[in-house]
N, C-alpha and C positions, 0 to 999 in steps of 0.2 A: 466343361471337360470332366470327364467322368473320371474319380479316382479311387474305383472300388477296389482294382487288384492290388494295389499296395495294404490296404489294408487287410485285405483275403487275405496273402501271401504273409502278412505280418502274421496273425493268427498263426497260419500253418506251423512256422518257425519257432514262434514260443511255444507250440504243444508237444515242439519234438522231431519235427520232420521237415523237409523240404518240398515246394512244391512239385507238380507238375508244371512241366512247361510251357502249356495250351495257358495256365490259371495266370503267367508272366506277362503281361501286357506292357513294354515299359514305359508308352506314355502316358500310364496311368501312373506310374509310379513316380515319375517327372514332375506330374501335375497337382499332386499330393501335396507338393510341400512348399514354401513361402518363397519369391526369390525379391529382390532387390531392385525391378526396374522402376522408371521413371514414370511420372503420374503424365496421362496425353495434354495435348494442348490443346488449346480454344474448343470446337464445337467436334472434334473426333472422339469417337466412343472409346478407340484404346492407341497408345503407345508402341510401334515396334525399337528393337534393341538388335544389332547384331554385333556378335563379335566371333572373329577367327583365332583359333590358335590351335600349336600341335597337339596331335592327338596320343593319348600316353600307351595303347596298345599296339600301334605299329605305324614304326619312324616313316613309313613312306605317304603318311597321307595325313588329314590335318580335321579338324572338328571345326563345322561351325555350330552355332549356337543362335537362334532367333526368339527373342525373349517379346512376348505381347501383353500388356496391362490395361485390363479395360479402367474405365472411369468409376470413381467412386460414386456410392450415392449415399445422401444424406438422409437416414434412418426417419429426421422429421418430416423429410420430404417427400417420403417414398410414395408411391399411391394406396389408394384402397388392396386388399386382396380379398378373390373370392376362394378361397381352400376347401379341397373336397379330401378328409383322410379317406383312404381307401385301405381297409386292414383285414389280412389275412387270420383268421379267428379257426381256422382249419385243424384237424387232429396234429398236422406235423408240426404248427406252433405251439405245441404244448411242453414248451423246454425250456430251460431258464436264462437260454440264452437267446432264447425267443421273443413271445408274447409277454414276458414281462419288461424287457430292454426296450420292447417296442413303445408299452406303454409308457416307461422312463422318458420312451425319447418326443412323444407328442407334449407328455404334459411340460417336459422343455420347451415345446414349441410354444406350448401355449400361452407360456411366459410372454413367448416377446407378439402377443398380437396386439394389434389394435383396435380401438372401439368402434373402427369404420368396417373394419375385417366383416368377414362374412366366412361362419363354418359348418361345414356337413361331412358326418360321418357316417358312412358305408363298408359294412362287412360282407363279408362273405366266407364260406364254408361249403358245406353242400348245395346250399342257395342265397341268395345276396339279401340283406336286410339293411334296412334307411334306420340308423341310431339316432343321428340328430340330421334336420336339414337347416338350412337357411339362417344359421344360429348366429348373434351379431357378438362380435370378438366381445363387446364389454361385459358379455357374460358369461366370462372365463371359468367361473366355476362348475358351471355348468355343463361346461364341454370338459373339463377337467372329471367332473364325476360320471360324465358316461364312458370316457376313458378307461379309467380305474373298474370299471364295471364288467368289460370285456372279459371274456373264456371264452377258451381254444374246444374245440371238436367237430367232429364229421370230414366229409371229403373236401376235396378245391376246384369249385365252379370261379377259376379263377375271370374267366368272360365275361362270365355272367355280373359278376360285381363291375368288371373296370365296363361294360356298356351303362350300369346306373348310374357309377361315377358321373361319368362322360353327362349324361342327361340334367344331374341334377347342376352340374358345373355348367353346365348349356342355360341352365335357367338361372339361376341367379348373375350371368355373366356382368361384368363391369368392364364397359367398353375401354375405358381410361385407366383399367386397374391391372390386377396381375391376376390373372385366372389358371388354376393347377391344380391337380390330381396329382396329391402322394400315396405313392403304393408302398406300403410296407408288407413285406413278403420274403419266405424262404425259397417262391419262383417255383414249389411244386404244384404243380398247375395240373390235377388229371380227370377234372369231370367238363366237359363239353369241348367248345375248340381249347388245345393242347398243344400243339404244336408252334416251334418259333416261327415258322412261318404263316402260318395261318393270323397268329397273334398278332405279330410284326402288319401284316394286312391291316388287318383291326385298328389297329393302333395310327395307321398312317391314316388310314381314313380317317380317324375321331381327331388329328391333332389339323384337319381343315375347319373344324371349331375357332380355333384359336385359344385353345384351352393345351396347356405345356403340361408337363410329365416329369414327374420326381419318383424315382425306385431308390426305396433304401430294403438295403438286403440284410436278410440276417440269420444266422445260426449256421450249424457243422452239420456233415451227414449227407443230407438231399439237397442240398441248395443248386442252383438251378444258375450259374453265373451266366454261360453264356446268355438263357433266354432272359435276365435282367440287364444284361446289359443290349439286348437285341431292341427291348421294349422303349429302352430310355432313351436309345438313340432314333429309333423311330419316330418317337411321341416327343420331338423338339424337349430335348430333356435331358438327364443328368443321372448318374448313377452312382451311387453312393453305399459300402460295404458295411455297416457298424456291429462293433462288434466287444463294444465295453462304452459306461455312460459316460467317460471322457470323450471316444470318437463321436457319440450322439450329440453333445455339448457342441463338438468342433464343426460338425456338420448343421446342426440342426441351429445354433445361435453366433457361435463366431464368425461363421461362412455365411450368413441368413440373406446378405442381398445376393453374392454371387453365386447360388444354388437355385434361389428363386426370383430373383429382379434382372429380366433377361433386358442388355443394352443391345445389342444385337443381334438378327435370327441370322440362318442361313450365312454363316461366316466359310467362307473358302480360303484356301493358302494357294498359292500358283506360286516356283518357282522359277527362274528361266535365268541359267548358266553359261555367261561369254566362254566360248571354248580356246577365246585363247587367254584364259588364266587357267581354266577349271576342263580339263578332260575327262573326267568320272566323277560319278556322285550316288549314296545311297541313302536312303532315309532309315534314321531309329527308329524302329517301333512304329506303330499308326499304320499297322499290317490291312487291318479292316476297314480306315478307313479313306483308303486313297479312290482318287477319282478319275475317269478318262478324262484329258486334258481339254476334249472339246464341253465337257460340263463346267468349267468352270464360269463359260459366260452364259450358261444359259439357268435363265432365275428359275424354271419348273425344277431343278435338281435340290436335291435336299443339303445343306451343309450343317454346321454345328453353330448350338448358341452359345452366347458369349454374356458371363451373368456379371451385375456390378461387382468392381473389384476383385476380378480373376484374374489370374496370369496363366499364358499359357507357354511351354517353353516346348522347341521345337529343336532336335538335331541333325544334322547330316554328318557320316562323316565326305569327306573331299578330296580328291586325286589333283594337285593343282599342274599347271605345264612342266615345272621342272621335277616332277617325282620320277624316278628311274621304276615304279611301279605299272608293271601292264596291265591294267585295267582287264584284259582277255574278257571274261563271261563274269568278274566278279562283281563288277560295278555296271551301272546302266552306261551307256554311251551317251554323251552329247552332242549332239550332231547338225545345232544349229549353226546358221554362219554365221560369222565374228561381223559387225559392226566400228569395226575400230574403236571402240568405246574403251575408256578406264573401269571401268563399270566389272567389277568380278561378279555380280550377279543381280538380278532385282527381283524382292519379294513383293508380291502384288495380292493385293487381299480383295476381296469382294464382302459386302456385306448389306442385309436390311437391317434397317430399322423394325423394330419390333412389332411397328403396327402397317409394313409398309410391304406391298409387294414387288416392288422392283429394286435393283440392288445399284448401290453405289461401289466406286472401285477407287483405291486407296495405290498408289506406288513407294514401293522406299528401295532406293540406289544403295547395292553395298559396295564401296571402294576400299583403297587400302588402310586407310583408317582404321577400316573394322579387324584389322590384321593384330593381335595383341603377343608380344614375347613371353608376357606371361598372365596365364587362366586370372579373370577376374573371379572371387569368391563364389561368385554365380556361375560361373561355367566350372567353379571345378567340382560342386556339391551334383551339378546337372552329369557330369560327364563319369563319376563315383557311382551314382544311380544307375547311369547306361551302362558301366560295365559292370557292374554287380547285376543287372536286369540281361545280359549276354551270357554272364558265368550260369545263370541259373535254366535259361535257357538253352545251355551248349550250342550258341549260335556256331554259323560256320564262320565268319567276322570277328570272334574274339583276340584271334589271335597268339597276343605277349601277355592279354586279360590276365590277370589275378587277385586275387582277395587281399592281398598284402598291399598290389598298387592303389588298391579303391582305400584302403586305410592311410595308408601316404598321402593320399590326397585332402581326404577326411581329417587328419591333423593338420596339413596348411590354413586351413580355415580361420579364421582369426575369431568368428565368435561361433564355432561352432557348438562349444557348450551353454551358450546364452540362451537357444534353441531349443526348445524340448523335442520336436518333432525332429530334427536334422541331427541333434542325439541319441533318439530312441533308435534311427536308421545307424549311426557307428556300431551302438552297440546289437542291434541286428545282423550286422553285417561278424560280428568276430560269434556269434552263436551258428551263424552259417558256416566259419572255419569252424567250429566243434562240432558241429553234425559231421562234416566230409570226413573229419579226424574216425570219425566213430563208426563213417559207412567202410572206411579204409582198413578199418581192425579187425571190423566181423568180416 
């Protein structure tokens, strides 16, 4: 799950300003941050979690919450990799919170390789150049000093690089291993194909390789969000914003299996709503990435991968049978036929295996169980985010939303300061009440 815009969005906010609401994705912002569910059982890749309760922006309808934990993997366990850096070396890297962060954030990488690893690196600029190929992790310094070595200049044949990537990640392949292209880039992409669609093409063809896709973005100014995030969703991959060497550290060593040790491709959500508990329903966020319904069982459709030890958290909010709320044009209709079931809904996942093309399918029953009086510490940091990611966006859905109730909630939390990341968001959130303060004066 890609969680670039939280990080984008934090930026914006400590420099002074508040975003645009295209740059608001919020389940990116969701997915950012750590939650608390249950490790899966026996031979299932991940965990689901649901819980119900009210919803704090408006009394007539209710939040649910669907929490997914994939499976950890054990670091000694992990397979070989074959890593291709792929690094923008371009005139508009040439900023300090560029080509040097970037190099910050490999030679972290480089830390945690292993001596099975296999690494090659690929620039490009006005034309793409082979820095090291086929280099074996145990000789880390090696790949450390050609790193260090890189400067920025000329134009961005950004194709041109990610096709040698692609080739040389083709030839060293390790069938049983983990094969990846990381793209480091500011996503200004202007000499040959250019375009997110064109690229997006590119990119889906090169990821029938079996070769995955990591974008880490970087810098102010030209940054290119949408078409990094176009690339990474494409190319069975991840997207990732950095933008100081703590978030490089969080991404690039603490996150390391689940950014790049994919447990499963092509992940689907399908959910299906008894209409006689649930008469309306609308999803948070995940604007871009929802599917027609008859794609869910059909395995040619592309879904998301699912890397060791992610969580992915999912909202709705819920119109249930007794809301005095008319749903009219604001909620989608459900319009299936009730089945007599207890069942208020079942989420049903699809998913492969990493090396596998046909997909298994997973069911979990929500009953009244999952109905709770009051927010588990997970749903109320989850549901804090959604309406702070609504205020910032001026959804039409916010409501009773306000910055004061996302703070309310944000102090129920019982270890919210034990958190660094789930405090940096409190105290982002009261520098957002100082911006409004300040747009409200001028």
């Amino acid at each position: 799950m890609d969680t670039a815009s939280y990080a984008n969005i934090r930026r914006m906010i400590n420099s002074g300003y508040l975003p645009e609401a295209d740059a608001v994705r919020i389940e990116e912002m969701l997915n950012y941050f750590h939650y608390d569910y249950p490790e899966p059982n026996g031979d299932e890749p991940f965990s689901v979690s649901t819980e119900i309760s009210a919803c704090p922006w408006n009394p007539d309808t209710k939040l649910l919450m669907i929490g997914m934990q994939a499976k950890q993997i054990d670091k000694s366990e992990t397979k070989p990799s074959n890593l291709v850096f792929l690094i923008d070396v371009s005139g508009s890297m040439d900023e300090p919170d560029k080509l040097p962060l970037v190099k910050n954030a490999f030679l972290l990488l480089c830390e945690q390789l292993k001596d099975s690893d296999t690494v090659s690196i690929v620039t490009y600029a006005g034309e793409d150049r082979v820095v090291l190929e086929g280099e074996k992790g145990s000789d880390r310094q090696k790949i450390m000093n050609a790193i260090e070595n890189l400067d920025a200049g000329g134009s961005t044949a950004g194709a041109m690089g990610i096709e040698r990537a692609y080739a040389i990640s083709e030839k060293y392949f390790k069938p049983e291993g983990n094969n990846r292209v990381i793209l480091a880039t500011d996503g200004d992409l202007n000499v040959g194909v250019t375009s997110e669609g064109a690229l997006t093409k590119l990119i889906k063809k090169k990821k029938e390789s079996g070769v995955f896709l990591s974008v880490l973005g970087f810098g102010t100014g030209n940054i290119k969000d949408n078409k990094m995030e176009a690339l990474a969703d494409n190319g069975n991959g991840n997207y990732s914003y950095i933008d100081s060497r703590y978030e490089a550290r969080k991404v690039l060593v603490e996150e390391l299996g689940g950014n790049f040790f994919t447990v499963a491709k092509d992940v689907k959500f399908q959910l299906e709503f008894n209409p006689e508990y649930i008469k309306g329903y609308r999803l948070i966020g995940y604007e871009n990435r929802l599917m027609n319904d008859e794609d869910f069982e059909d395995d040619t459709k592309d879904g998301g991968e699912i890397g060791a030890g992610h969580r992915v958290t999912v909202l709705y909010e819920i119109v249930d049978k007794d809301s005095p709320m008319d749903i009219g044009n604001d909620l989608k209709y459900q319009n299936s036929t009730s089945k007599g079931s207890d069942e208020f809904l079942t989420v049903s996942i699809r998913y492969k295996e990493p090396d596998a093309d046909t997909s298994k399918e997973l069911n979990y029953p929500v009953k009244e169980d999952s109905v709770k009086k009051e927010m588990s510490d997970n749903m109320k940091f989850a549901t804090a985010i959604a309406e702070t990611g609504m205020l910032l966006r001026d959804s039409e859905y916010k409501k009773n939303s306000s910055y004061e109730n996302v703070l309310e909630l944000l102090d129920s939390i019982s270890d919210i300061k034990s958190d660094r990341d789930k405090l940096e968001f409190m105290l982002l959130v009261n520098k957002i009440m100082d911006l409004n303060k300040d747009i409200k004066k001028e």
